[in-house]
N, C-alpha and C positions, 0 to 999 in steps of 0.2 A: 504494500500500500504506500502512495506517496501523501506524507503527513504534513502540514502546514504546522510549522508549530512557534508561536507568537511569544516573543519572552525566553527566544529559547537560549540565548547566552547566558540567563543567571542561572541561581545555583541550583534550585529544584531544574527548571527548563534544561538546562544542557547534560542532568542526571535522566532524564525520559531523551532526550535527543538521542545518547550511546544506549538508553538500554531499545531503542526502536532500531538501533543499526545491529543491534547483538539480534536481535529478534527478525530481521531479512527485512524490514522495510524500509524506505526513503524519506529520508526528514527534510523538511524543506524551511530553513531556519527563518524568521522574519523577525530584526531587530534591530535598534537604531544602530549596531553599531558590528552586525553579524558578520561583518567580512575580515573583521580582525579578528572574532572569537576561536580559529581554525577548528572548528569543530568539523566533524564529517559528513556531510550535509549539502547540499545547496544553500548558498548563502544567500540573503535578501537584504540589503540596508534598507528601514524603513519605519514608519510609527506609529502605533496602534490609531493615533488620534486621525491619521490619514488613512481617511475609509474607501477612497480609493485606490488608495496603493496597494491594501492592505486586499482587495478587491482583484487587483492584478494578480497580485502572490498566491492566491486560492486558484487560479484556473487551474482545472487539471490536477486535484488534489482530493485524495483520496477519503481526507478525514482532516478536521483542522483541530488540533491542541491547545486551545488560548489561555496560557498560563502568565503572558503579560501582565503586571500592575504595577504600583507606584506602593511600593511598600516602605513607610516611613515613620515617624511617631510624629513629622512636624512640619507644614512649607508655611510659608510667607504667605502665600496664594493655596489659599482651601479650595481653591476650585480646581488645581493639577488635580487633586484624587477624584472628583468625578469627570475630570475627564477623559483622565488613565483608567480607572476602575470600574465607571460603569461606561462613558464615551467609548473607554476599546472592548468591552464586551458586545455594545451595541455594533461596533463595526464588523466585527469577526461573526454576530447573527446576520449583519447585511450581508457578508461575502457568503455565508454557509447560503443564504436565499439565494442569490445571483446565480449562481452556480450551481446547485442543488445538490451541494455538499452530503452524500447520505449520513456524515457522522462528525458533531460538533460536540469537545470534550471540554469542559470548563473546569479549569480549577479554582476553588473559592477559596474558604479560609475557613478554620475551626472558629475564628474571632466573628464569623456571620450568620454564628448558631447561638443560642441563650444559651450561656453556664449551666454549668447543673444544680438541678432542681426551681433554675428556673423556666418559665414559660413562652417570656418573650426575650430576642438578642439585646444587649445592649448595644449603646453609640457613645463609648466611651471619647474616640476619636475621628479624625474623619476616615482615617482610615477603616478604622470598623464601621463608620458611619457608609462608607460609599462599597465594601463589600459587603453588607447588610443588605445596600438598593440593589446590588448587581445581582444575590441571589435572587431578590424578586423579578428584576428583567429577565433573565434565566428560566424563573418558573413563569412567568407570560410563555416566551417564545417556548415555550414547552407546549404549553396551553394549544398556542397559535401554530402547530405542527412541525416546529423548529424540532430537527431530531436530534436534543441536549441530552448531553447527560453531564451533570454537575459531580465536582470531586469535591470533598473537602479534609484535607489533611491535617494534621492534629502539628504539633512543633516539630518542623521539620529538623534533622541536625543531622552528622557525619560527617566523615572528611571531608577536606575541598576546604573553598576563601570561607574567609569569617565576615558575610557578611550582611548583612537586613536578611536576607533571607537563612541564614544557617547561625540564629542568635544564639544556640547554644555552643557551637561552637567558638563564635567570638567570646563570649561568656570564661568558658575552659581559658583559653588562652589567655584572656587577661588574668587569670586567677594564678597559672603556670608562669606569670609572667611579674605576678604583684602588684598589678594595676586594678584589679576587682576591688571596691572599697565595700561591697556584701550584697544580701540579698533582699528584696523585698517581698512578701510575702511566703518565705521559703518553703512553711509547711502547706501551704496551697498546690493542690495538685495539679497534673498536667498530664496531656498526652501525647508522649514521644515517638516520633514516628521517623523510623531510620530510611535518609535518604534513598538508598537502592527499592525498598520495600516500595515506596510512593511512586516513582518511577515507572517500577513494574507494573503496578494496578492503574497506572496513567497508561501502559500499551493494553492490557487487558479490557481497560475499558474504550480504548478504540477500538479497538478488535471485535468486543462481543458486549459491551456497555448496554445497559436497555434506556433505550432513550426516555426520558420524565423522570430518569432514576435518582436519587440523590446517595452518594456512596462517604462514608464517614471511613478515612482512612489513617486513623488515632494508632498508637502503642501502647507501648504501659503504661498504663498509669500511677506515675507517683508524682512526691514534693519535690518541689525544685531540689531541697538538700538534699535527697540519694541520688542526682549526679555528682554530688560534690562529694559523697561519702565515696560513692564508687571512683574517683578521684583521689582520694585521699589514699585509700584502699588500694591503689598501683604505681601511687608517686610518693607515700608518706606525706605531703603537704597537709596543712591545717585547717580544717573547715572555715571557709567564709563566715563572718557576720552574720547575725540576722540584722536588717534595720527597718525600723521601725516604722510603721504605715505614715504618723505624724512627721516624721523624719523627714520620710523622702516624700510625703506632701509638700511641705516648706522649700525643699531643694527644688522639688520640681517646678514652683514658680518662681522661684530665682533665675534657674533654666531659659523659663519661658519670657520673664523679663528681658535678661539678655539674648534671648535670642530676636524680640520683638525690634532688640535698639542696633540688634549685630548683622541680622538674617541669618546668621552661621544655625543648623540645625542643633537642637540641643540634644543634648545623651537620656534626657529622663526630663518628662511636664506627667502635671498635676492626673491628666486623662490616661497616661500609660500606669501610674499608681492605681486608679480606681480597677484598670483590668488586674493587677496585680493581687487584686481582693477575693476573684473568684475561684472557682471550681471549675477546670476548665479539662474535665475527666470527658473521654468521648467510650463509646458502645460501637467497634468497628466490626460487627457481626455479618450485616449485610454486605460486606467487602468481602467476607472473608467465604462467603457461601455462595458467591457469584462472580466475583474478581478474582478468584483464588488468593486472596491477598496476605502475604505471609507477614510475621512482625517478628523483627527480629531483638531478643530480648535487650536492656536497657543495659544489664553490663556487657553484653558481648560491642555493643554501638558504639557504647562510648567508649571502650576498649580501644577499638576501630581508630576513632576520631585521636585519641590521643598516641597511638601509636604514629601517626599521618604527621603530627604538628611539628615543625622545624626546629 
Protein backbone atom coordinates (compact mmCIF):
# COMPACT_ATOMS: atom_id res chain seq x y z
CA UNK A 1 0.00 0.00 0.00
CA UNK A 2 1.25 3.50 -0.66
CA UNK A 3 0.72 5.60 2.66
CA UNK A 4 0.49 9.20 2.87
CA UNK A 5 1.79 9.93 6.19
CA UNK A 6 1.51 13.78 7.44
CA UNK A 7 3.95 14.60 10.44
CA UNK A 8 5.83 11.82 9.44
CA UNK A 9 9.53 13.29 10.53
CA UNK A 10 8.62 13.53 14.24
CA UNK A 11 9.19 11.17 16.64
CA UNK A 12 5.98 8.92 16.83
CA UNK A 13 5.58 9.73 12.78
CA UNK A 14 8.94 8.45 11.49
CA UNK A 15 8.45 5.30 14.40
CA UNK A 16 5.18 4.08 11.91
CA UNK A 17 7.14 5.48 8.62
CA UNK A 18 10.06 2.33 9.29
CA UNK A 19 7.62 0.08 10.83
CA UNK A 20 5.29 0.60 7.21
CA UNK A 21 8.74 -0.11 5.34
CA UNK A 22 9.44 -3.34 7.62
CA UNK A 23 5.95 -4.35 6.89
CA UNK A 24 6.26 -4.12 2.58
CA UNK A 25 4.49 -0.83 2.02
CA UNK A 26 5.38 2.63 0.76
CA UNK A 27 5.34 5.76 2.88
CA UNK A 28 4.98 8.77 1.21
CA UNK A 29 6.28 11.31 3.92
CA UNK A 30 4.55 15.00 3.87
CA UNK A 31 6.37 17.56 6.19
CA UNK A 32 7.41 20.94 6.33
CA UNK A 33 10.78 19.84 6.22
CA UNK A 34 10.73 15.94 4.87
CA UNK A 35 13.42 16.11 2.48
CA UNK A 36 16.02 16.54 5.06
CA UNK A 37 14.48 13.90 7.47
CA UNK A 38 16.37 10.98 5.20
CA UNK A 39 13.91 8.71 6.16
CA UNK A 40 12.93 5.85 3.44
CA UNK A 41 10.12 7.04 1.88
CA UNK A 42 9.10 9.47 -0.68
CA UNK A 43 9.73 12.64 0.47
CA UNK A 44 7.01 15.63 0.29
CA UNK A 45 8.10 19.21 1.74
CA UNK A 46 4.91 20.66 2.80
CA UNK A 47 2.12 21.97 5.53
CA UNK A 48 -0.74 20.53 6.90
CA UNK A 49 -2.29 24.13 6.81
CA UNK A 50 -1.94 23.98 2.90
CA UNK A 51 -4.85 21.89 1.87
CA UNK A 52 -3.97 21.91 -1.37
CA UNK A 53 -0.63 20.71 -1.36
CA UNK A 54 -1.51 18.44 1.04
CA UNK A 55 -4.23 17.46 -1.67
CA UNK A 56 -1.58 16.89 -4.30
CA UNK A 57 0.50 14.51 -1.86
CA UNK A 58 -2.66 12.16 -1.50
CA UNK A 59 -3.10 11.27 -5.28
CA UNK A 60 -2.50 7.82 -5.64
CA UNK A 61 -2.31 6.99 -2.06
CA UNK A 62 -3.38 4.05 -0.74
CA UNK A 63 -4.30 5.05 2.90
CA UNK A 64 -3.37 8.56 4.57
CA UNK A 65 -1.68 8.60 8.38
CA UNK A 66 -2.37 12.11 9.71
CA UNK A 67 -0.35 12.02 12.65
CA UNK A 68 0.68 15.80 12.05
CA UNK A 69 0.03 18.58 15.10
CA UNK A 70 1.56 21.25 17.00
CA UNK A 71 2.29 19.78 20.01
CA UNK A 72 3.22 22.31 22.64
CA UNK A 73 2.40 23.59 26.21
CA UNK A 74 2.55 27.30 24.82
CA UNK A 75 2.60 29.85 21.54
CA UNK A 76 2.10 33.56 21.58
CA UNK A 77 -0.79 32.95 18.96
CA UNK A 78 -3.48 30.23 20.25
CA UNK A 79 -4.67 30.02 17.07
CA UNK A 80 -1.35 27.89 15.53
CA UNK A 81 -3.11 24.89 17.60
CA UNK A 82 -6.37 25.10 15.75
CA UNK A 83 -4.94 25.47 12.89
CA UNK A 84 -2.36 22.76 13.09
CA UNK A 85 -4.64 20.55 15.02
CA UNK A 86 -7.93 20.70 13.91
CA UNK A 87 -7.04 23.10 10.25
CA UNK A 88 -4.73 19.97 9.38
CA UNK A 89 -7.01 17.30 10.30
CA UNK A 90 -9.63 19.00 8.33
CA UNK A 91 -7.25 19.07 5.27
CA UNK A 92 -6.05 15.49 5.34
CA UNK A 93 -10.41 14.74 5.56
CA UNK A 94 -10.45 17.03 2.37
CA UNK A 95 -7.70 15.18 0.56
CA UNK A 96 -9.06 11.53 1.97
CA UNK A 97 -12.68 13.14 -0.08
CA UNK A 98 -10.96 14.40 -3.37
CA UNK A 99 -9.54 11.23 -3.99
CA UNK A 100 -11.54 8.70 -2.21
CA UNK A 101 -8.83 7.63 -0.04
CA UNK A 102 -10.40 4.05 1.12
CA UNK A 103 -8.55 4.59 4.53
CA UNK A 104 -7.83 7.77 6.66
CA UNK A 105 -5.84 6.89 10.11
CA UNK A 106 -5.86 9.65 12.66
CA UNK A 107 -3.93 9.96 15.46
CA UNK A 108 -5.37 11.83 18.42
CA UNK A 109 -4.07 12.01 21.82
CA UNK A 110 -4.90 10.33 25.24
CA UNK A 111 -5.19 14.37 26.51
CA UNK A 112 -8.68 14.38 24.01
CA UNK A 113 -10.21 11.67 26.28
CA UNK A 114 -11.67 12.76 30.10
CA UNK A 115 -9.32 11.40 32.84
CA UNK A 116 -10.48 8.68 34.68
CA UNK A 117 -13.48 8.52 36.39
CA UNK A 118 -14.38 11.39 34.67
CA UNK A 119 -17.17 11.83 32.08
CA UNK A 120 -16.29 14.62 30.06
CA UNK A 121 -12.30 15.78 28.42
CA UNK A 122 -10.91 18.60 29.99
CA UNK A 123 -9.36 21.81 28.16
CA UNK A 124 -6.73 22.24 30.30
CA UNK A 125 -4.72 23.83 27.38
CA UNK A 126 -5.03 24.78 23.95
CA UNK A 127 -3.50 22.07 23.01
CA UNK A 128 -5.80 19.68 24.66
CA UNK A 129 -8.36 22.24 23.88
CA UNK A 130 -7.86 21.83 19.82
CA UNK A 131 -7.31 17.99 20.01
CA UNK A 132 -10.49 17.63 22.02
CA UNK A 133 -12.33 19.61 18.79
CA UNK A 134 -10.25 17.49 16.28
CA UNK A 135 -11.71 14.37 17.87
CA UNK A 136 -15.11 15.72 17.31
CA UNK A 137 -14.29 16.72 13.58
CA UNK A 138 -13.09 13.10 13.39
CA UNK A 139 -16.25 11.78 14.67
CA UNK A 140 -18.51 14.16 12.14
CA UNK A 141 -16.45 13.00 9.16
CA UNK A 142 -17.13 9.59 10.46
CA UNK A 143 -20.71 10.24 10.63
CA UNK A 144 -20.50 11.84 7.03
CA UNK A 145 -18.87 8.51 5.46
CA UNK A 146 -15.24 9.74 5.84
CA UNK A 147 -13.73 6.12 6.34
CA UNK A 148 -11.68 7.38 9.83
CA UNK A 149 -10.52 5.52 12.15
CA UNK A 150 -9.16 7.40 15.03
CA UNK A 151 -5.83 6.32 17.32
CA UNK A 152 -5.29 7.53 20.54
CA UNK A 153 -2.18 6.78 22.22
CA UNK A 154 -1.43 7.00 25.89
CA UNK A 155 2.40 8.61 26.71
CA UNK A 156 4.34 7.96 24.13
CA UNK A 157 8.34 7.34 25.00
CA UNK A 158 11.52 5.09 23.97
CA UNK A 159 14.59 5.60 22.32
CA UNK A 160 15.15 8.31 19.73
CA UNK A 161 15.22 12.70 20.29
CA UNK A 162 13.97 13.95 23.58
CA UNK A 163 11.53 15.70 22.27
CA UNK A 164 7.57 17.30 22.70
CA UNK A 165 6.62 14.26 21.54
CA UNK A 166 8.88 11.54 23.44
CA UNK A 167 8.41 13.64 27.16
CA UNK A 168 9.54 10.81 28.96
CA UNK A 169 12.23 10.43 27.46
CA UNK A 170 13.51 14.16 27.78
CA UNK A 171 12.28 13.73 31.27
CA UNK A 172 15.19 10.49 31.85
CA UNK A 173 17.63 12.45 30.55
CA UNK A 174 17.55 15.54 32.34
CA UNK A 175 17.35 13.58 35.44
CA UNK A 176 20.62 11.28 34.14
CA UNK A 177 21.89 14.51 33.50
CA UNK A 178 20.85 16.73 36.91
CA UNK A 179 18.92 19.14 35.36
CA UNK A 180 15.32 17.57 36.50
CA UNK A 181 14.56 19.96 39.43
CA UNK A 182 11.26 16.88 40.31
CA UNK A 183 8.13 15.85 39.67
CA UNK A 184 4.75 17.15 39.63
CA UNK A 185 2.07 15.00 40.56
CA UNK A 186 4.34 11.91 40.61
CA UNK A 187 1.90 9.48 42.37
CA UNK A 188 -0.74 10.32 39.43
CA UNK A 189 -0.99 7.73 37.06
CA UNK A 190 -0.28 7.23 33.54
CA UNK A 191 -0.21 5.28 30.44
CA UNK A 192 2.97 4.36 28.91
CA UNK A 193 2.94 3.39 25.68
CA UNK A 194 6.35 2.08 24.01
CA UNK A 195 7.11 3.75 20.95
CA UNK A 196 7.49 0.48 18.52
CA UNK A 197 4.05 -0.99 20.10
CA UNK A 198 2.06 2.43 18.73
CA UNK A 199 3.73 2.39 15.60
CA UNK A 200 2.70 -1.18 14.86
CA UNK A 201 -1.08 -0.64 15.77
CA UNK A 202 -0.70 2.67 13.46
CA UNK A 203 0.02 -0.11 10.28
CA UNK A 204 -2.45 -2.42 11.62
CA UNK A 205 -4.94 -0.12 11.61
CA UNK A 206 -4.23 0.93 8.12
CA UNK A 207 -4.21 -2.24 7.11
CA UNK A 208 -7.58 -3.67 8.67
CA UNK A 209 -8.75 -0.45 11.09
CA UNK A 210 -12.73 -0.45 11.12
CA UNK A 211 -13.52 2.60 10.16
CA UNK A 212 -15.89 4.96 13.00
CA UNK A 213 -13.57 2.95 15.32
CA UNK A 214 -11.88 4.67 18.11
CA UNK A 215 -8.71 2.59 19.34
CA UNK A 216 -7.17 3.48 22.84
CA UNK A 217 -3.53 2.56 22.56
CA UNK A 218 -2.21 3.05 26.43
CA UNK A 219 0.40 0.62 28.43
CA UNK A 220 0.98 0.26 31.88
CA UNK A 221 -0.40 1.97 33.90
CA UNK A 222 1.52 3.45 36.60
CA UNK A 223 2.82 6.84 38.62
CA UNK A 224 5.16 8.92 37.05
CA UNK A 225 7.71 7.64 40.04
CA UNK A 226 8.04 3.95 38.99
CA UNK A 227 9.83 5.29 35.91
CA UNK A 228 12.03 6.88 38.11
CA UNK A 229 12.31 3.82 40.46
CA UNK A 230 12.99 1.74 37.56
CA UNK A 231 15.72 4.36 36.80
CA UNK A 232 17.12 4.26 39.84
CA UNK A 233 16.91 0.57 39.93
CA UNK A 234 19.79 0.29 36.70
CA UNK A 235 21.78 3.45 37.38
CA UNK A 236 21.80 3.77 41.39
CA UNK A 237 20.67 7.59 40.81
CA UNK A 238 18.21 9.04 43.58
CA UNK A 239 14.72 9.45 43.11
CA UNK A 240 13.45 12.96 41.89
CA UNK A 241 11.58 15.32 44.18
CA UNK A 242 8.08 15.35 44.59
CA UNK A 243 6.86 19.13 44.02
CA UNK A 244 4.24 20.35 45.11
CA UNK A 245 0.97 21.13 43.16
CA UNK A 246 1.01 24.95 44.93
CA UNK A 247 4.79 24.97 43.89
CA UNK A 248 4.65 24.56 40.50
CA UNK A 249 1.25 26.41 40.30
CA UNK A 250 3.39 29.74 41.29
CA UNK A 251 6.24 28.62 38.80
CA UNK A 252 4.16 28.10 36.39
CA UNK A 253 2.80 31.67 36.14
CA UNK A 254 6.08 33.08 36.42
CA UNK A 255 6.78 30.86 33.31
CA UNK A 256 3.93 32.34 31.70
CA UNK A 257 4.68 35.98 32.77
CA UNK A 258 7.92 35.77 31.16
CA UNK A 259 7.00 34.03 28.44
CA UNK A 260 4.04 36.79 27.71
CA UNK A 261 7.16 39.70 27.91
CA UNK A 262 9.95 37.15 26.11
CA UNK A 263 7.77 34.88 23.55
CA UNK A 264 10.41 32.34 24.33
CA UNK A 265 8.07 29.10 25.17
CA UNK A 266 8.01 28.37 28.64
CA UNK A 267 9.00 24.69 30.25
CA UNK A 268 5.88 24.47 32.70
CA UNK A 269 2.30 27.20 32.85
CA UNK A 270 -0.34 27.04 35.28
CA UNK A 271 -2.70 24.78 32.45
CA UNK A 272 0.16 21.90 32.18
CA UNK A 273 -0.02 21.68 36.30
CA UNK A 274 -3.89 21.38 36.31
CA UNK A 275 -3.23 18.19 33.72
CA UNK A 276 -0.66 17.08 36.02
CA UNK A 277 -3.68 16.46 38.76
CA UNK A 278 -5.23 13.70 36.84
CA UNK A 279 -5.78 10.18 36.28
CA UNK A 280 -4.77 9.75 33.01
CA UNK A 281 -4.85 5.52 33.30
CA UNK A 282 -6.38 4.29 29.62
CA UNK A 283 -8.21 0.54 29.08
CA UNK A 284 -6.33 -0.53 25.61
CA UNK A 285 -8.47 -3.77 25.31
CA UNK A 286 -10.15 -2.88 22.08
CA UNK A 287 -6.49 -2.51 20.57
CA UNK A 288 -5.59 -5.25 21.67
CA UNK A 289 -8.51 -7.75 20.33
CA UNK A 290 -8.46 -6.01 16.97
CA UNK A 291 -5.01 -4.34 16.22
CA UNK A 292 -3.22 -7.11 17.69
CA UNK A 293 -1.73 -4.58 19.74
CA UNK A 294 1.20 -5.72 21.94
CA UNK A 295 2.44 -3.54 25.19
CA UNK A 296 5.51 -3.83 25.89
CA UNK A 297 6.03 -3.86 29.76
CA UNK A 298 7.33 -0.53 31.46
CA UNK A 299 10.62 -1.93 32.73
CA UNK A 300 11.66 -3.68 29.63
CA UNK A 301 10.98 0.21 27.76
CA UNK A 302 12.58 2.05 29.69
CA UNK A 303 15.30 -0.20 29.90
CA UNK A 304 15.38 0.39 26.02
CA UNK A 305 15.37 4.01 26.30
CA UNK A 306 18.04 4.25 28.74
CA UNK A 307 20.21 1.98 27.39
CA UNK A 308 19.86 4.23 23.69
CA UNK A 309 20.97 7.64 25.79
CA UNK A 310 24.51 9.04 24.88
Amino acid sequence: MRVLVTGGTGYLGSAIVRALVRRGHEPIVFARRASASGLPARLVDGDVRDRPALTRAADGADAICHTAALVSVWRRRAEEFDEVNVGGLESAIAACRAHAVPRLVYTSSFLALPPAGATAAIRANDYQRTKTLARETARRAAEDGVPIVALFPGVVYGPGAATEGNLVGRLIRDHVAGRLPGLIGADRPWSYAFVDDVAEAHVTAIERGRSGAEYLLGGENAPQMRVFEIVRDASGLALPRRIPFPVATAAGWIQEARAHLTGATPQLTRDVVEIFRHDWSMDSRLSIEELNYRITPLNTGVGALLRALP
